[in-house]
C-alpha positions in Angstrom: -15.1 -5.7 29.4 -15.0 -8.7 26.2 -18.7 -8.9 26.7 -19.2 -4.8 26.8 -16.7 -4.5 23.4 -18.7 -7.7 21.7 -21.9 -5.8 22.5 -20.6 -2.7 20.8 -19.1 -4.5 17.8 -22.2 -6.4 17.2 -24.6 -3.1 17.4 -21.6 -1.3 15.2 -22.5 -4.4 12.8 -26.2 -4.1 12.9 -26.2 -0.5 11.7 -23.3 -1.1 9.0 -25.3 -4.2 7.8 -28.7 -2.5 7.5 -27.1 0.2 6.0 -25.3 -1.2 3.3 -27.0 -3.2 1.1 -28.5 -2.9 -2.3 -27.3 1.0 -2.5 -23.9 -0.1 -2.9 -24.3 -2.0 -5.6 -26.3 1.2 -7.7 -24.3 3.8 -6.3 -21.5 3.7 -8.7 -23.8 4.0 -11.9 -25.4 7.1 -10.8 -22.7 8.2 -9.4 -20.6 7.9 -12.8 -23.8 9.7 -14.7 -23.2 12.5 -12.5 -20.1 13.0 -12.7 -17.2 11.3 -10.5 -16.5 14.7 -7.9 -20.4 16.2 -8.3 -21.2 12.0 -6.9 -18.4 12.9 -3.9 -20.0 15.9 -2.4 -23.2 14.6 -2.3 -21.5 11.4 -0.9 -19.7 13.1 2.2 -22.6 16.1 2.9 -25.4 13.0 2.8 -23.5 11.1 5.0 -22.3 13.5 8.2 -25.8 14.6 7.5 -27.4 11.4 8.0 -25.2 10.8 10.8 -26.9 14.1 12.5 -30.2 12.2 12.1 -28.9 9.1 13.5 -27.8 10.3 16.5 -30.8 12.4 17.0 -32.7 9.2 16.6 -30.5 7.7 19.3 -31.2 10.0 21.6 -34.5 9.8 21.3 -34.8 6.1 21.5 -32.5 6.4 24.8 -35.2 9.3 26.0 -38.5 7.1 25.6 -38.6 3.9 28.1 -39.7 0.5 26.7 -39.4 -0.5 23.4 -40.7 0.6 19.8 -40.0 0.9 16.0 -40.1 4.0 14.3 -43.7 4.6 14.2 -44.1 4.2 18.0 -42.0 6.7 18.7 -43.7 9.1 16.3 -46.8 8.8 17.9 -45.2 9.5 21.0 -44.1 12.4 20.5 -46.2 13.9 17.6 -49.7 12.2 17.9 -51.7 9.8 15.6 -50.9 11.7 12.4 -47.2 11.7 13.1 -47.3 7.7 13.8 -50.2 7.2 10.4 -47.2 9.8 8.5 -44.5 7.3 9.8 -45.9 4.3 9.2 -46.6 5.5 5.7 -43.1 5.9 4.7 -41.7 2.7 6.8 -43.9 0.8 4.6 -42.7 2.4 1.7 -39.4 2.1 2.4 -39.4 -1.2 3.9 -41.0 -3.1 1.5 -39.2 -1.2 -1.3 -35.7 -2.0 0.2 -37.0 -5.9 0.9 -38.0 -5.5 -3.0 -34.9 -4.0 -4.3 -32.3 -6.6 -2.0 -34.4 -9.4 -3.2 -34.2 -8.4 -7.4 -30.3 -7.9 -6.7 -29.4 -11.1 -4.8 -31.4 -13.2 -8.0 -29.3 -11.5 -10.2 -26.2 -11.7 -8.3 -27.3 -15.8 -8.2 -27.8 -16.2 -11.5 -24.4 -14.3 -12.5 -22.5 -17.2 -10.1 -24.8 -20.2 -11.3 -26.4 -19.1 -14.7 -29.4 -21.3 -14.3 -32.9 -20.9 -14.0 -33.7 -17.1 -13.9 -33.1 -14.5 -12.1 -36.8 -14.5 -11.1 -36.5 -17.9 -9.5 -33.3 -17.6 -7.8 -34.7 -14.2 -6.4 -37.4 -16.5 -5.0 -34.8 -18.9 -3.7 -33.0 -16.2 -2.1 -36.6 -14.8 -0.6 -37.4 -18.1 1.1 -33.7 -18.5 2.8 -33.9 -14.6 3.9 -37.2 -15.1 5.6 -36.1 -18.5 7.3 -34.0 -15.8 9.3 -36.8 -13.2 9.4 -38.7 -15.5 11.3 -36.5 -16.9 13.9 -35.6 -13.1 14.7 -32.9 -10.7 16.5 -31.1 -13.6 17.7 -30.3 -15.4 14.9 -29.2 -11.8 13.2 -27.1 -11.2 16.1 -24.7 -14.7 15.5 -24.3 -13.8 11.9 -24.3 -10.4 11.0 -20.8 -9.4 12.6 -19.1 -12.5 10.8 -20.7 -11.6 7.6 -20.1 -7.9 7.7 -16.2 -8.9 8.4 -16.9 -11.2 5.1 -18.8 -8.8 2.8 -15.7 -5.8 3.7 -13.0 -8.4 2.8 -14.6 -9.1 -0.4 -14.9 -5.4 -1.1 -11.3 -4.8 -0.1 -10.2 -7.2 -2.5 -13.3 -5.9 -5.5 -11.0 -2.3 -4.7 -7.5 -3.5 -4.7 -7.9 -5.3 -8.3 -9.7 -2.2 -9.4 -6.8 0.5 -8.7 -4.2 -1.7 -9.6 -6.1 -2.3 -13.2 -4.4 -0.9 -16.2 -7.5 0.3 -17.0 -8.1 2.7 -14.1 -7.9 6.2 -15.5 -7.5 9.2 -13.7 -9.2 11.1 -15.7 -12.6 9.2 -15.3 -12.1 10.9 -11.7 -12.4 14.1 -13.1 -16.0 15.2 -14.4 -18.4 17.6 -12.4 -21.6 18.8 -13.0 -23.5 21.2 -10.9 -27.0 20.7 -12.7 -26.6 16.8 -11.8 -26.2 17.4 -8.2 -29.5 15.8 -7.3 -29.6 12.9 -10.0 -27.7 10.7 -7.6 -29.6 12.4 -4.0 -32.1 9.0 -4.1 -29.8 6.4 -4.6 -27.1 7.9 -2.1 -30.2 8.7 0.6 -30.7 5.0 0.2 -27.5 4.0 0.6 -27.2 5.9 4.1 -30.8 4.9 5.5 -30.0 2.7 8.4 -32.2 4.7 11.1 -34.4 1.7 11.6 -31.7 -0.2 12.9 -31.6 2.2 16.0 -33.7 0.8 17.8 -32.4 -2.2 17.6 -28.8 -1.6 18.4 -31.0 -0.4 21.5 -32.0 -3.7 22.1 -28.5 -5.1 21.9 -27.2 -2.5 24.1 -29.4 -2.8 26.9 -26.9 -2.8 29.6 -24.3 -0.8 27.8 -26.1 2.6 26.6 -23.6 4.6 27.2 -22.4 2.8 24.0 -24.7 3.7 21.2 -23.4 7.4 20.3 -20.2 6.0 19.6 -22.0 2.8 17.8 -24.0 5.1 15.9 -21.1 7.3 14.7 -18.2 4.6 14.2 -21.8 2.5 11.9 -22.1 5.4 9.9 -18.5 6.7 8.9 -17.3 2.6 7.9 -20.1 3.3 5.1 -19.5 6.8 4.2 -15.7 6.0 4.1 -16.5 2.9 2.3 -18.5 4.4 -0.2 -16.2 7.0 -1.3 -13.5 4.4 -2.3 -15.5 2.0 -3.8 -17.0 4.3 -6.2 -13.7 5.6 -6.7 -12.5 2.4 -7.7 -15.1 1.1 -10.0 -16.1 4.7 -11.8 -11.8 4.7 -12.1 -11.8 1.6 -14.2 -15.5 1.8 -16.1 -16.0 5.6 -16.4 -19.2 6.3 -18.2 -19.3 2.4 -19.3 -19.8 1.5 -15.4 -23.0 -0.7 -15.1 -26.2 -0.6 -13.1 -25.2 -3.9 -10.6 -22.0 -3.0 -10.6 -20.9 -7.0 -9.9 -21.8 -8.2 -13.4 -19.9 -5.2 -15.0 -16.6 -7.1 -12.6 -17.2 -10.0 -13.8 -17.0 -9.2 -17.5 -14.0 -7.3 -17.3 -11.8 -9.4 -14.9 -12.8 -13.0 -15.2 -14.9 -15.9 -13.8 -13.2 -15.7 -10.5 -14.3 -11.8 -10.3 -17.7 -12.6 -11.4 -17.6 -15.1 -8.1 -16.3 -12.9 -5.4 -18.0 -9.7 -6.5 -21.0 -11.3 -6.7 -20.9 -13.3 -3.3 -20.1 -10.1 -1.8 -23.5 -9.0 -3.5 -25.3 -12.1 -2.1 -23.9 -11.1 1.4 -24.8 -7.6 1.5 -28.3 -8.4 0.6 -28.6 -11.5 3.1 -27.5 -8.6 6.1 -29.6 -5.7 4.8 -33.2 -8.2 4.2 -32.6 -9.3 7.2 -32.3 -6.6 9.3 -35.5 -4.6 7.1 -37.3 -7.6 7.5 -37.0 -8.1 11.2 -37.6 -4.5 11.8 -40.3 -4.0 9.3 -41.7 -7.3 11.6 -41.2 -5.6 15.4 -43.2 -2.5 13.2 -46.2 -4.4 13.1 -45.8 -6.6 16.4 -44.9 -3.4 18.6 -46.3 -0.5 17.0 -49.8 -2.3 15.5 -50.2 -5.3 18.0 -50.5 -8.0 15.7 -49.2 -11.4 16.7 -45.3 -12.2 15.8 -46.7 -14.7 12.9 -49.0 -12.2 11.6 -46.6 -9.4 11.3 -44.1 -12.2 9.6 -47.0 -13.6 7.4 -47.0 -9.6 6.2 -43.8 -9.0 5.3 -43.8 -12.1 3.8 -46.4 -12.2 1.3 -46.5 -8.8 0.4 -42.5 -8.7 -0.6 -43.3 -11.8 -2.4 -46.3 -10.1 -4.3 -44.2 -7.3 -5.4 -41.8 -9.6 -6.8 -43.8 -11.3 -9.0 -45.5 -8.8 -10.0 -42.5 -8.2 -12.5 -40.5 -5.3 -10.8 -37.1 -6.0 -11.8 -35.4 -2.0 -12.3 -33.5 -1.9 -8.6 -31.5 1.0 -9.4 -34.5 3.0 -9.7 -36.3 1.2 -7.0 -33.8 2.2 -4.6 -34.0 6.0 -5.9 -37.2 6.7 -5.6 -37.8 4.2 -2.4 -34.5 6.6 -0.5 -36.0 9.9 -2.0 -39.4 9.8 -0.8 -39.6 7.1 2.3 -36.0 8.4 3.5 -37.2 11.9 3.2 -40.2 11.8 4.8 -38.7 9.8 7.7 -35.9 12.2 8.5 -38.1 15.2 8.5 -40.3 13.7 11.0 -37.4 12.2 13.2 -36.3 15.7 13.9 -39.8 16.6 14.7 -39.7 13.7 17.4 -36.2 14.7 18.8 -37.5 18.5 19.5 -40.3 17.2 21.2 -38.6 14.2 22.9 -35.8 17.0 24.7 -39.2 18.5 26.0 -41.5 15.5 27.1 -38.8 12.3 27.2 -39.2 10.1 30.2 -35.7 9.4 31.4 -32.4 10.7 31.3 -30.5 9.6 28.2 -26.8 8.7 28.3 -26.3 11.6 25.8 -27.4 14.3 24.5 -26.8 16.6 21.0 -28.3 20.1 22.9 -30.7 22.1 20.9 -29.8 21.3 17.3 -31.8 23.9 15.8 -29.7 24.8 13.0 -28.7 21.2 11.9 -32.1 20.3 12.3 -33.3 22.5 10.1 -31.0 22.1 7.5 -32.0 18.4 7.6 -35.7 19.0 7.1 -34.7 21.4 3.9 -32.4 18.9 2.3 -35.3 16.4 2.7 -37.5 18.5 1.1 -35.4 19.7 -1.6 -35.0 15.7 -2.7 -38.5 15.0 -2.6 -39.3 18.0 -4.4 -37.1 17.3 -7.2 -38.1 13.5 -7.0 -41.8 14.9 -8.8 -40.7 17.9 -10.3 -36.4 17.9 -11.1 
């Protein structure tokens, strides 16, 4: 039974770390731009939404025998285009969220030490992330739980010195705006995109299937939940004024001590999240494309590093367009693959979500109404 509950735990902890990363950090500024309620709604339909798709994911992973990453599955169940269509937006999305974690944690660096750059201490922070990239699930596995118990004290603490600040207005709680309903959809998608971690939590599961609905749903509301108040606590105290990395605007308003925590709780959240993209963007190219282990590494490694310096430094709208299009994409063709997994699976899977026509559907046209307003909104 304590292995079968540290099991669970430690999948719970994959999908919350993969999950929350650099989308915390951005959500609050768009968020704020929105307006604080209009932010809210899309906040709570995104994220049962994207719960929907991650349990349809899970039961397709528990449907297929062996192992696979996203693409693999695709091309089980919808043919070469749906694994070319697949691998499109992993790589998109991948790389974009290894981008966006790595221009974060230099910043978040060079808040703490103010040395160097930010450019070079994102490079620092590259080389450490990718030490742990290499060496695999294992190593994730012994670290991620302790530092996803780290990274939600630090956030507990970022919350409970925001609402007790004299400076939290209610009224900064207050704004709506239909029209700038969809502003915010790419950031927040982002924020919520943890579907490649399935698989994995799979992998960690392996004697204990019968676990992963409940991982899946307890991984996805600790965000959602976590999301709502956090945002409500920093759009509270900065209002309009709230800043794109959200931990240097902390820092400036309470103090060297904030600019510490806030900021190590940055470093943390990116440390989980590259990790986890990293390793997965890895078994990608070692499962689904057959390359050797060091090859698919040697990939992910050189062309993250490429990207970053190549000058990209705008994360906030990294992360938008990156959860708009490669989050889109992805969920419109994972409910493709769970109707045709019910029909041609090759096991029994420990559970099941029954037709899901109607929330299917309303997935695919909530993906499409992002990506259409990501090129014409």
């Amino acid at each position: 039974m304590l292995m079968r509950n540290k099991l669970f735990y430690s999948a719970v902890a994959t999908l919350i770390g993969t999950t929350m990363g650099a989308g915390i950090l951005g959500m609050p500024y768009v968020i704020a731009k929105s307006g604080f309620l209009t932010g809210t709604l899309l906040i709570v339909c995104l994220g049962l939404l994207m719960m929907g798709l991650n349990l349809a994911l899970g039961e397709v992973v528990l449907r297929t025998k062996g192992n696979h990453q996203l693409a693999g599955y695709a091309e089980r169940y919808l043919g070469k285009w749906g694994k070319y269509l697949m691998s499109f937006s992993m790589i998109i999305g991948l790389y974009g969220a290894l981008i966006a974690y790595t221009i974060a944690a230099g910043q978040s660096l060079f808040a703490i030490f103010n040395i160097a750059s930010p450019l070079i201490l994102s490079l620092v922070f590259f080389a450490f992330a990718t030490v742990v990239i290499y060496y695999g699930i294992h190593v994730l596995e012994k670290v991620e739980f302790v530092f996803g118990v780290i990274m939600l004290s630090f956030l507990a603490i970022m919350i409970a010195v925001s609402l007790k600040s004299p400076s939290f207005l209610v009224e900064n709680l207050t704004t709506f705006n239909f029209y700038n309903l969809l502003f915010p959809f790419g950031v927040i998608l982002f924020s919520f995109l943890g579907t490649i971690a399935i698989p994995e939590m799979k992998e960690e599961l392996a004697f204990h299937k019968d676990q992963l609905k409940k991982a899946i749903i307890v991984g996805t509301l600790i965000p959602l939940v976590t999301y709502f108040i956090f945002s409500l606590s920093v759009i509270g105290v900065f209002g309009a004024n709230t800043t794109q990395m959200v931990t240097i605007g902390f820092g400036e308003l309470f103090g060297s001590n904030m600019i510490l925590l806030a900021n190590l709780f940055a470093l943390i959240a990116m440390i989980t999240s590259f990790t986890a993209v990293g390793i997965a963007l890895s078994e990608f190219y070692n499962y689904d494309c057959k390359f050797s282990k060091f090859y698919s590494f040697f990939l992910v490694s050189l062309i993250t590093l490429l990207f970053i310096l190549s000058g990209v430094t705008d994360f906030t709208k990294t992360i938008g367009v990156v959860g708009t299009l490669s989050g889109g994409i992805e969920g419109i063709l994972i409910v493709l693959m769970f109707w045709q997994a019910q029909k041609f699976g090759d096991r029994v899977p420990e559970y099941t979500l029954g037709r899901f026509k109607v929330r299917g559907v309303a997935l695919i046209l909530v993906f499409f109404v992002g990506i259409s307003y990501l090129f014409f909104g």
